[in-house]
ZADO-1210 file (C-alpha; in nm, 4 decimals, padded with zeros to 6 digits):
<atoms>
<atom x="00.9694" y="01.5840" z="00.5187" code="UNK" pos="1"/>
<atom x="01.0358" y="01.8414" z="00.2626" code="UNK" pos="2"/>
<atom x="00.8185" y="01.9233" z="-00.0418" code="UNK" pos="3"/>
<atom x="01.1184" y="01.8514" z="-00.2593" code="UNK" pos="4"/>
<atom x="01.1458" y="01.5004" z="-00.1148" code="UNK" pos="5"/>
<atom x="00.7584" y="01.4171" z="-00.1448" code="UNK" pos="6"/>
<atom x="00.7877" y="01.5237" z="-00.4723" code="UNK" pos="7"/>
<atom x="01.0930" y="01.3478" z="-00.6022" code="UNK" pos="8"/>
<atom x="00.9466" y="01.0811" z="-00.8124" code="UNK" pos="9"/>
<atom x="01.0660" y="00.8484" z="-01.1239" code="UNK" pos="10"/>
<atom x="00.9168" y="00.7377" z="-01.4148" code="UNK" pos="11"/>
<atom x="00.8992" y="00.3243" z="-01.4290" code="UNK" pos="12"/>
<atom x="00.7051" y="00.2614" z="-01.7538" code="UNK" pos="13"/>
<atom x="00.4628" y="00.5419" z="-01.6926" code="UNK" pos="14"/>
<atom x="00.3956" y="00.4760" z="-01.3300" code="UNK" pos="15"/>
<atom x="00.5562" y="00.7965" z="-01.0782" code="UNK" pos="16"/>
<atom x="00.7356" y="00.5783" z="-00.8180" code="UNK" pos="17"/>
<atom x="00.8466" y="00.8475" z="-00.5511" code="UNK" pos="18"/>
<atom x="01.2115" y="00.8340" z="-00.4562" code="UNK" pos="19"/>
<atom x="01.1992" y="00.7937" z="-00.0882" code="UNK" pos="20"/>
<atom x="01.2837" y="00.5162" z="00.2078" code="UNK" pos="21"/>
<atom x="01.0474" y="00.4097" z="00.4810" code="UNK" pos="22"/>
<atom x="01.1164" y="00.6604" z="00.7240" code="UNK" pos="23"/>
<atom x="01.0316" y="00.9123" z="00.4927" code="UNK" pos="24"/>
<atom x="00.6658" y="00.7203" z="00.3582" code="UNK" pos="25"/>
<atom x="00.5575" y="00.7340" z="00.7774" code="UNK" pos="26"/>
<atom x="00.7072" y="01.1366" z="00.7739" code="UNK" pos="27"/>
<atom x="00.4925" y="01.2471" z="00.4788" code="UNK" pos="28"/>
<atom x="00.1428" y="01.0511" z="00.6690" code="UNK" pos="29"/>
<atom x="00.1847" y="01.1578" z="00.9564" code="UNK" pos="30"/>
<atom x="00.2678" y="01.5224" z="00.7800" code="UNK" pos="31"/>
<atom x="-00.1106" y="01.4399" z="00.6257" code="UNK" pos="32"/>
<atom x="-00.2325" y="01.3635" z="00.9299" code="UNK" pos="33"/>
<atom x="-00.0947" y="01.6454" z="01.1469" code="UNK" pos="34"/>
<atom x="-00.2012" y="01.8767" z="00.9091" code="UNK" pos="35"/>
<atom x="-00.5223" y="01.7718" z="00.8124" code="UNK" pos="36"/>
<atom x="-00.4420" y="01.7038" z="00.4321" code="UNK" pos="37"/>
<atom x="-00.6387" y="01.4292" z="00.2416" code="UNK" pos="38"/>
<atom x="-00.4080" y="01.2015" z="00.0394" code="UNK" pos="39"/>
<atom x="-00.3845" y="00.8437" z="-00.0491" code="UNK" pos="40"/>
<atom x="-00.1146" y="00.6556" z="-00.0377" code="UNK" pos="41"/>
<atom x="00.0069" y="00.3313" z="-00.3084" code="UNK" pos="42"/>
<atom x="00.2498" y="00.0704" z="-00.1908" code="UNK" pos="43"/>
<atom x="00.3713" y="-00.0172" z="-00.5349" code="UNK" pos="44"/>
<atom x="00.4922" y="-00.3784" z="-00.6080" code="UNK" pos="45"/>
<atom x="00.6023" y="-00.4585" z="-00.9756" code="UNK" pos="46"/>
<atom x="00.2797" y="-00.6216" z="-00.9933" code="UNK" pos="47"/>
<atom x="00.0636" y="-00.2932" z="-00.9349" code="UNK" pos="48"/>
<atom x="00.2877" y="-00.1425" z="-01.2382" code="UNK" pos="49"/>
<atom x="00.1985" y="-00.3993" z="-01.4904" code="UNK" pos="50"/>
<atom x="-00.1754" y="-00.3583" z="-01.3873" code="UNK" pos="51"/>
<atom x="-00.1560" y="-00.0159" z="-01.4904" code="UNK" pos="52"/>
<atom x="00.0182" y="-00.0822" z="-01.8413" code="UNK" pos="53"/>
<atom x="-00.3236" y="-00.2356" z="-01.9013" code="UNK" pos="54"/>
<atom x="-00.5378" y="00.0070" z="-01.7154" code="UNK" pos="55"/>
<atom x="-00.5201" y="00.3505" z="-01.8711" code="UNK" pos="56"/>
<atom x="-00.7275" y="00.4603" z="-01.5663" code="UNK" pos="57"/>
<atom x="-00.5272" y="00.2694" z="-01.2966" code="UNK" pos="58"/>
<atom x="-00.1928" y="00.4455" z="-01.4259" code="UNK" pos="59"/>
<atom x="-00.4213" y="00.8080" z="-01.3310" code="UNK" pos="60"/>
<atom x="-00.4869" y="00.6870" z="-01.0399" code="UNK" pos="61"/>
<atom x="-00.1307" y="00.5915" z="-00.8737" code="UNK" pos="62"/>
<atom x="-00.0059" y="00.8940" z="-01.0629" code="UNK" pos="63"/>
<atom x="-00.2071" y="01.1176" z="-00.8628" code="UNK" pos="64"/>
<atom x="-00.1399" y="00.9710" z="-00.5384" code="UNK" pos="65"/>
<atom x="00.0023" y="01.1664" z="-00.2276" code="UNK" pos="66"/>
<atom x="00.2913" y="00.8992" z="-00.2385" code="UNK" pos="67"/>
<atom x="00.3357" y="00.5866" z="-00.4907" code="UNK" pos="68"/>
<atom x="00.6077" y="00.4411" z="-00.2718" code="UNK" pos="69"/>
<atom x="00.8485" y="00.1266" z="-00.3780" code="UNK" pos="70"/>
<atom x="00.7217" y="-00.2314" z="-00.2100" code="UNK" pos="71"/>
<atom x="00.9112" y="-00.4441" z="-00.4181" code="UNK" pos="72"/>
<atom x="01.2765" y="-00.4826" z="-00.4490" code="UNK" pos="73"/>
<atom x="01.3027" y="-00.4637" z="-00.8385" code="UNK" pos="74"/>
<atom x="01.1521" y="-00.0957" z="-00.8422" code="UNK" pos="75"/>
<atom x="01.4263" y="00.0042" z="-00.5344" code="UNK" pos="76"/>
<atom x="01.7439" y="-00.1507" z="-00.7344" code="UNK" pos="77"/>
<atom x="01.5757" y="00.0513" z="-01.0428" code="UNK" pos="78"/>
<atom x="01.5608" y="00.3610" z="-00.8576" code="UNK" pos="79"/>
<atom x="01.8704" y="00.3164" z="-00.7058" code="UNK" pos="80"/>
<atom x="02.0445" y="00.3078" z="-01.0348" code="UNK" pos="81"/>
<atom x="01.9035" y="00.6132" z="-01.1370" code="UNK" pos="82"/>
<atom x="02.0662" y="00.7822" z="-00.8050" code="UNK" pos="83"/>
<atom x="01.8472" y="00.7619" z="-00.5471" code="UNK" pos="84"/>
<atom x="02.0774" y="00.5887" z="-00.3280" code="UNK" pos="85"/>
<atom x="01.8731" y="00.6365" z="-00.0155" code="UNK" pos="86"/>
<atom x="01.5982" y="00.4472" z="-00.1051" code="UNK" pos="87"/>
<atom x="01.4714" y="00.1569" z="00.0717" code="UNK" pos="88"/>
<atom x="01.1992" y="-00.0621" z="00.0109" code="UNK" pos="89"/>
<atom x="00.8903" y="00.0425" z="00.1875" code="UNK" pos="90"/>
<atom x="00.7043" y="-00.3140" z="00.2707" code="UNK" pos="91"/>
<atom x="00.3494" y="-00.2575" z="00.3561" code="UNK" pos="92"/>
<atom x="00.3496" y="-00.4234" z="00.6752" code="UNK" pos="93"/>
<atom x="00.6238" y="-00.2585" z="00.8213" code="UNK" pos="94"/>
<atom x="00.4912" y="00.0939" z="00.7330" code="UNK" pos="95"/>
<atom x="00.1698" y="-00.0422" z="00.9126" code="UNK" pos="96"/>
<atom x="00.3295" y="-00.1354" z="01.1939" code="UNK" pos="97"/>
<atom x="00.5503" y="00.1478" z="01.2419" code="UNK" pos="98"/>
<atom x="00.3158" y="00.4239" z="01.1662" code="UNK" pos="99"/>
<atom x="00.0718" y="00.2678" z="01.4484" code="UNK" pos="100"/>
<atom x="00.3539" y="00.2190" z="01.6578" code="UNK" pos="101"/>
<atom x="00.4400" y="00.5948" z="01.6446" code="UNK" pos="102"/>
<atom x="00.1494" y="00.7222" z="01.6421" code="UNK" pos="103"/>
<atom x="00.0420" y="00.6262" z="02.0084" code="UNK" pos="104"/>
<atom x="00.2201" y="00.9543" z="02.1159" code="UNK" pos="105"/>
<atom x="00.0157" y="01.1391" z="01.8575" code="UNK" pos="106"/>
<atom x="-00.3194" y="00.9850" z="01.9298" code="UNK" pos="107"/>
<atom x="-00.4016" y="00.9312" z="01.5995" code="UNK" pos="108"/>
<atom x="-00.7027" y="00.7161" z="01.5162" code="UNK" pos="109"/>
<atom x="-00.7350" y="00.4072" z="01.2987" code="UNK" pos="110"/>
<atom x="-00.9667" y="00.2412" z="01.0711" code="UNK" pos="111"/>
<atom x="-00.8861" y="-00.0937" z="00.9850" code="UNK" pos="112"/>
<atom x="-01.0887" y="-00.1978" z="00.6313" code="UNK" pos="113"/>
<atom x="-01.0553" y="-00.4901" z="00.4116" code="UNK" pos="114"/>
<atom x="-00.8794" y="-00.8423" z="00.4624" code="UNK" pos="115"/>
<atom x="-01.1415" y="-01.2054" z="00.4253" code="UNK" pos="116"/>
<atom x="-01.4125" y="-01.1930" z="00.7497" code="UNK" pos="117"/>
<atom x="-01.2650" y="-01.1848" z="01.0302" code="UNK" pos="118"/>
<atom x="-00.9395" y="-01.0971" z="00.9393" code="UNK" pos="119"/>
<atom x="-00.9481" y="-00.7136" z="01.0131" code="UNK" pos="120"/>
<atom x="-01.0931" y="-00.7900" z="01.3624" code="UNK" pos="121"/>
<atom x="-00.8215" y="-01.0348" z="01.4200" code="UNK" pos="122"/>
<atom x="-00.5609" y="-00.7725" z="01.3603" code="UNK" pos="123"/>
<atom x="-00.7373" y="-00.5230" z="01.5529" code="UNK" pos="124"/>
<atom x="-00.6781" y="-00.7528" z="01.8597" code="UNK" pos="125"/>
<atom x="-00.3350" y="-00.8192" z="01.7591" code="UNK" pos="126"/>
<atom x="-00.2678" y="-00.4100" z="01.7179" code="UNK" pos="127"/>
<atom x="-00.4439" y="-00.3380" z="02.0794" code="UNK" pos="128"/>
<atom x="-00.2931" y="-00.6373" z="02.2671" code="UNK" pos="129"/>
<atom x="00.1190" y="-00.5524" z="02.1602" code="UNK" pos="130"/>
<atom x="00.0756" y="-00.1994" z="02.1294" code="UNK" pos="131"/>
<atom x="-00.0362" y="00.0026" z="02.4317" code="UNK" pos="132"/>
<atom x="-00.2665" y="00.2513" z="02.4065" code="UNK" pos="133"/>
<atom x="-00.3275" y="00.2636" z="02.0157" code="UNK" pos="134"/>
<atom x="-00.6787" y="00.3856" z="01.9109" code="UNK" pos="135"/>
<atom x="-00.8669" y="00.1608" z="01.6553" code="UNK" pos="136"/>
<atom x="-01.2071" y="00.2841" z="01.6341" code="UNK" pos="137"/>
<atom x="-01.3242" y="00.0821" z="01.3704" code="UNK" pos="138"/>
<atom x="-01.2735" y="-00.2472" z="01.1235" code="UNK" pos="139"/>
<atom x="-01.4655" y="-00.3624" z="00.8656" code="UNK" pos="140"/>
<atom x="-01.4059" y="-00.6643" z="00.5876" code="UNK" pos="141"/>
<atom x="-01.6222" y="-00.5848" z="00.2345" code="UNK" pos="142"/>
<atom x="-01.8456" y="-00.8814" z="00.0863" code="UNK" pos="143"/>
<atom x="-01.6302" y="-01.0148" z="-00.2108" code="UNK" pos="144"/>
<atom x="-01.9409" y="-00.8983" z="-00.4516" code="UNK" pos="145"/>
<atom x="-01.9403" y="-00.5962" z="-00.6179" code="UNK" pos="146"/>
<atom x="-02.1057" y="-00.3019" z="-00.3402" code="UNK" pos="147"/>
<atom x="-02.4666" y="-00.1585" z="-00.3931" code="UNK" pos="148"/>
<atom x="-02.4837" y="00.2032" z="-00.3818" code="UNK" pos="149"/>
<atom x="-02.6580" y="00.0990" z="-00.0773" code="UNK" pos="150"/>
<atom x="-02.3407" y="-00.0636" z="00.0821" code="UNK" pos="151"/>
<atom x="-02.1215" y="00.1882" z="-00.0419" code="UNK" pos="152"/>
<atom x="-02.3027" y="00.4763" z="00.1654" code="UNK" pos="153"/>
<atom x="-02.3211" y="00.2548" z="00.4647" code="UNK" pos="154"/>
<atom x="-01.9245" y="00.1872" z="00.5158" code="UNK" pos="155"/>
<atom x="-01.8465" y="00.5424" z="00.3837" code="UNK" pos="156"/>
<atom x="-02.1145" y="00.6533" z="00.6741" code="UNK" pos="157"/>
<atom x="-01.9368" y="00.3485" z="00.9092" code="UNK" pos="158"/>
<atom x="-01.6126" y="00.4920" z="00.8649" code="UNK" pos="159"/>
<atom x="-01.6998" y="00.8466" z="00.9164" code="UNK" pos="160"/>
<atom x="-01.8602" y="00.8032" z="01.2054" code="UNK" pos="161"/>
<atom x="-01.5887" y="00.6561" z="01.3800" code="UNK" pos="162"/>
<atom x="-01.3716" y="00.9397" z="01.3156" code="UNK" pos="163"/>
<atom x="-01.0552" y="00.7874" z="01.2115" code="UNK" pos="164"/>
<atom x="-00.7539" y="00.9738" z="01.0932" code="UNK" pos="165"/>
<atom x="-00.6264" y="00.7182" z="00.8664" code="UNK" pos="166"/>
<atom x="-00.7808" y="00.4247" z="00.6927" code="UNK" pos="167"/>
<atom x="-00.5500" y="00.1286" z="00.6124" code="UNK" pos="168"/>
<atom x="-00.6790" y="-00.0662" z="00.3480" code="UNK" pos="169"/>
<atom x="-00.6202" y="-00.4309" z="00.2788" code="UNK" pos="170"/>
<atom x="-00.7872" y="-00.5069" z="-00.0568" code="UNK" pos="171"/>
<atom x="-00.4853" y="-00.6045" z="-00.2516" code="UNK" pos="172"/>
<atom x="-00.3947" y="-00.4446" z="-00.6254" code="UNK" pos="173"/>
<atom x="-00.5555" y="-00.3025" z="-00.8301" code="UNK" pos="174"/>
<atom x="-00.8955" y="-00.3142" z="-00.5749" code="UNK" pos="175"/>
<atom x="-00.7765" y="-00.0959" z="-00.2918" code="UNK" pos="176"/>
<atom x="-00.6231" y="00.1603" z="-00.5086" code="UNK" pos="177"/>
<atom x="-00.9517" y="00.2401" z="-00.7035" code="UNK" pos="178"/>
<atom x="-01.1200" y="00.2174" z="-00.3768" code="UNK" pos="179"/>
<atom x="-00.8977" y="00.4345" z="-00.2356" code="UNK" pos="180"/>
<atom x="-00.9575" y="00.6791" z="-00.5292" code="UNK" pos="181"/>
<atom x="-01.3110" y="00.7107" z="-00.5494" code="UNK" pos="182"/>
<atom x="-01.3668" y="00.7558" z="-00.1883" code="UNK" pos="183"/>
<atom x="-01.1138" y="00.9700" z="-00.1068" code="UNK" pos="184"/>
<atom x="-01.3555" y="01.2878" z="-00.0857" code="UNK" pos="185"/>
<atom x="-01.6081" y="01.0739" z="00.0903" code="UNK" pos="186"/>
<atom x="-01.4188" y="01.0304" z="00.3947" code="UNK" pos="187"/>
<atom x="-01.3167" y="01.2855" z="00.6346" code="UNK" pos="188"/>
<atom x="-00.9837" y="01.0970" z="00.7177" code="UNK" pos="189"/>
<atom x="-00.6460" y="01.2467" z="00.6008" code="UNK" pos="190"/>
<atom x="-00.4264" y="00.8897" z="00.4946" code="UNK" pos="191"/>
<atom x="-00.5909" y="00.6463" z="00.3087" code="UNK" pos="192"/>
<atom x="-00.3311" y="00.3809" z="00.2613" code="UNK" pos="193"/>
<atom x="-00.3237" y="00.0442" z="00.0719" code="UNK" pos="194"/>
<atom x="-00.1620" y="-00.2201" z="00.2212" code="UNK" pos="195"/>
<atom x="-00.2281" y="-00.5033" z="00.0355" code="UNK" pos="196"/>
<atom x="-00.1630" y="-00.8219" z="00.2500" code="UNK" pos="197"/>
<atom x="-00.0215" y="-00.6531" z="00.5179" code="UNK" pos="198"/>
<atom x="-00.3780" y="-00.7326" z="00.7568" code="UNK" pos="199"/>
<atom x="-00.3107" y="-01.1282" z="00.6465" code="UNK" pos="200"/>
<atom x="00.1285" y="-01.0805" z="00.7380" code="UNK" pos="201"/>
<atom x="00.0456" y="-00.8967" z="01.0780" code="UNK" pos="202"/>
<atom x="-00.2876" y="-01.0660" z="01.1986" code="UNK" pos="203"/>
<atom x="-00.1289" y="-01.4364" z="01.1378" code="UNK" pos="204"/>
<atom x="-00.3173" y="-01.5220" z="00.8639" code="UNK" pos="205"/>
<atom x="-00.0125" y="-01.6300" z="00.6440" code="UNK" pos="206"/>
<atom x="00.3452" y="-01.6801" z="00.6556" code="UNK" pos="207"/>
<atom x="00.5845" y="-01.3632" z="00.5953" code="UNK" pos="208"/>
<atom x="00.8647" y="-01.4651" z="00.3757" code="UNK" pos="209"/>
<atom x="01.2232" y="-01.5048" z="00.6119" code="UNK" pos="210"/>
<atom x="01.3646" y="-01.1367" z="00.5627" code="UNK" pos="211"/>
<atom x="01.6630" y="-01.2117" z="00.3821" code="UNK" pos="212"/>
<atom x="01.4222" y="-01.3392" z="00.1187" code="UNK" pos="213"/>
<atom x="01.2231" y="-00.9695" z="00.1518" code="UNK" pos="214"/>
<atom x="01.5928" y="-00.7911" z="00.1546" code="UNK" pos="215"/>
<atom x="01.7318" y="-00.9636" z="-00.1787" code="UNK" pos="216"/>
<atom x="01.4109" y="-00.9673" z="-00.4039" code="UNK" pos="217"/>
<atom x="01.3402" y="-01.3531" z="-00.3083" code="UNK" pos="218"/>
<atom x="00.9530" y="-01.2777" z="-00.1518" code="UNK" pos="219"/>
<atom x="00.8079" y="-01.3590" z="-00.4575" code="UNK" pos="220"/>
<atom x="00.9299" y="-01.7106" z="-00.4543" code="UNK" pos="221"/>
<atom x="00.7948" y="-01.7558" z="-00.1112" code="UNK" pos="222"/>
<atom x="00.4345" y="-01.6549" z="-00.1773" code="UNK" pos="223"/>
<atom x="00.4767" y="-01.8143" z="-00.4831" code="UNK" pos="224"/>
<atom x="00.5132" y="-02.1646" z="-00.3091" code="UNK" pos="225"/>
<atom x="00.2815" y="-02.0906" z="-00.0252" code="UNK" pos="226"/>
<atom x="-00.0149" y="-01.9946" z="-00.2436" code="UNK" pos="227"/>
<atom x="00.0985" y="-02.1259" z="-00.6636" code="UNK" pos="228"/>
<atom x="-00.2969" y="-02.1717" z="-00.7837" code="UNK" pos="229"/>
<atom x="-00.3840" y="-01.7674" z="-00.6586" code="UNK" pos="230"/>
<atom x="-00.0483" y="-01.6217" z="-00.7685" code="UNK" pos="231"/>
<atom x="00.0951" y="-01.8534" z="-01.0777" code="UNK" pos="232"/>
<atom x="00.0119" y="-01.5366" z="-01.3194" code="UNK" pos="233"/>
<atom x="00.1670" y="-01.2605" z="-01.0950" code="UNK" pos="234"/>
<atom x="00.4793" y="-01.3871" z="-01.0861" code="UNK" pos="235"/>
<atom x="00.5342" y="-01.6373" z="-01.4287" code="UNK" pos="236"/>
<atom x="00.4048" y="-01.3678" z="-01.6385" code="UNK" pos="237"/>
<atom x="00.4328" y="-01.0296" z="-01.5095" code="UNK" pos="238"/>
<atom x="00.7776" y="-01.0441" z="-01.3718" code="UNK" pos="239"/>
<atom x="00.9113" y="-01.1625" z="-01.7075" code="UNK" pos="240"/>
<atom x="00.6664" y="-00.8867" z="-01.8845" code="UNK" pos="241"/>
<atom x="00.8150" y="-00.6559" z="-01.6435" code="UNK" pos="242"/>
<atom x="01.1723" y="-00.7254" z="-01.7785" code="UNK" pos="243"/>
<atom x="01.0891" y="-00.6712" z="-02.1623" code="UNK" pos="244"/>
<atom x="00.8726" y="-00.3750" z="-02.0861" code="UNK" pos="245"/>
<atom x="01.1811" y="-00.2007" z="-01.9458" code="UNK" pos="246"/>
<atom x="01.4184" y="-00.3178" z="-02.1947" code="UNK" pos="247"/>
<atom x="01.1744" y="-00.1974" z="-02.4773" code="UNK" pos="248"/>
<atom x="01.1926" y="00.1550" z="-02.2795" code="UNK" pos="249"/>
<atom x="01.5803" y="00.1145" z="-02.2380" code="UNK" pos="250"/>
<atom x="01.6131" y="00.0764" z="-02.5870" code="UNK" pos="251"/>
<atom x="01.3704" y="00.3330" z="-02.7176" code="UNK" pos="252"/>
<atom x="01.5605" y="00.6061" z="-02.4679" code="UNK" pos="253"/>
<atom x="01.8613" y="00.5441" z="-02.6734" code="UNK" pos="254"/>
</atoms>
C-alpha cells in the first residue's frame, strides 16, 4: 500500500471517500497495525454521507479518518465515473472477515465492541470456532444509554487491558464513528474500525442480503423489507436526498 493510494480520495458532497478496493482497505490496517500507527477507519454507506450534510462535526470527523472507504454501491459507481476504475465496494463484513482471516499468520489481536447483549460474544464464538488460531482477547456490548464518565473510563481501561491491536466496532452510523473519534487517543490499539452491522451479518443475528443484491446496489431493498419500521427513513428519504444533493453539486460545477 502506497502513500499515494491511501491518499487518493474524492470529494462526494463534502465527505473524502478514498479511492481504493477491498484488498487495499485490509493492506493499509494491517500497514497500521504492523507499524504501530493509530488510525480509524469509516466504512461509508450513502447513509453515513447524508448524516454528515447535517452534522458539521460528523463531516470533520470522516474527513480525518485514516481511510473513509466506499460500503455502498452508489458511492463505487460514483467513483468509478470519476476514473477510479479499480474500485470495489468494501462491505464491512467482508473486510471483517478477511482481515481476521489474515491476520492469524500475523498474530494480531482483536477487540470485539458493540452489537445488542450478547451479540459480540456470539461472534466471538463464531470467529474462534471457523477460524483457527485467531486471538480475540476481548468483547464488550455498550448499554444503549448515554455512558457516565464512569463507564467511559471503565471500557477504555477494559479494552486496554486486553491489549488488542485493533478494535472493530459495531455501533452503526453516525455512533461508532464519533466513538471512534473521541477515543482514538485513549486506546493503545492501532485500527479502530466501524463496522456497522457487520457483528449482526457474521454472528447470525440477521439475514445478509443474496450477493447479487450486494453486487448491483439492491441491499438496501433487502434490509429494507427485513427491518421497514427501523430503516423506513434511511432509505425513502436519504437515498432520494442523496440524488438531488448530487445533482445540485452537478449543476453548480458547471
Amino acid at each position: 500500500m502506497t502513500e499515494k493510494i491511501l491518499r487518493s480520495r474524492e470529494s462526494i458532497l463534502g465527505v473524502q471517500i478514498s479511492a481504493l478496493n477491498l484488498e487495499q482497505a485490509e493492506s493499509a490496517i494491517a500497514q497500521w497495525v504492523s507499524q504501530g500507527a493509530k488510525h480509524y477507519a469509516c466504512i461509508t454507506t450513502v447513509h453515513g454521507v447524508m448524516e454528515c450534510q447535517r452534522d458539521p462535526r460528523l463531516l470533520e470527523i470522516y474527513n480525518a479518518s485514516g481511510l473513509a472507504a466506499a460500503d455502498g454501491m452508489p458511492l463505487v459507481w460514483i467513483l468509478r465515473a470519476r476514473g477510479h476504475t479499480s474500485i470495489t465496494r468494501v462491505y464491512g463484513p467482508d473486510l471483517m472477515i478477511n482481515i481476521c482471516r489474515s491476520s492469524v499468520d500475523r498474530g494480531d489481536r482483536h477487540f470485539l465492541y458493540g452489537g445488542a447483549p450478547g451479540v459480540a460474544d456470539s461472534l466471538a464464538h463464531t470467529l474462534v470456532d471457523s477460524l483457527d488460531g485467531i486471538q480475540i482477547v476481548g468483547t464488550h456490548s455498550p448499554p444503549f444509554h448515554k455512558l457516565t464518565e464512569a463507564e467511559d473510563r471503565e471500557i477504555v481501561s477494559k479494552i486496554n487491558s486486553a491489549q488488542p491491536d485493533i478494535v472493530w466496532v459495531g455501533l452503526g452510523t453516525p455512533k461508532q464513528e464519533r466513538w471512534m473519534a473521541e477515543h482514538l487517543e485513549l486506546l493503545n490499539s492501532s485500527a479502530l474500525v466501524g463496522v456497522g452491522a457487520a457483528f449482526d451479518f457474521l454472528s447470525g443475528t440477521k439475514a445478509q442480503a443474496p450477493r447479487w443484491m450486494q453486487q448491483n446496489g439492491l441491499e438496501w431493498m433487502f434490509r429494507l423489507a427485513t427491518e421497514p419500521r427501523r430503516l423506513w427513513k434511511r432509505y425513502l428519504i436519504y437515498n432520494p436526498w442523496f440524488l438531488y444533493k448530487l445533482g445540485i453539486e452537478a449543476v453548480r460545477s458547471r
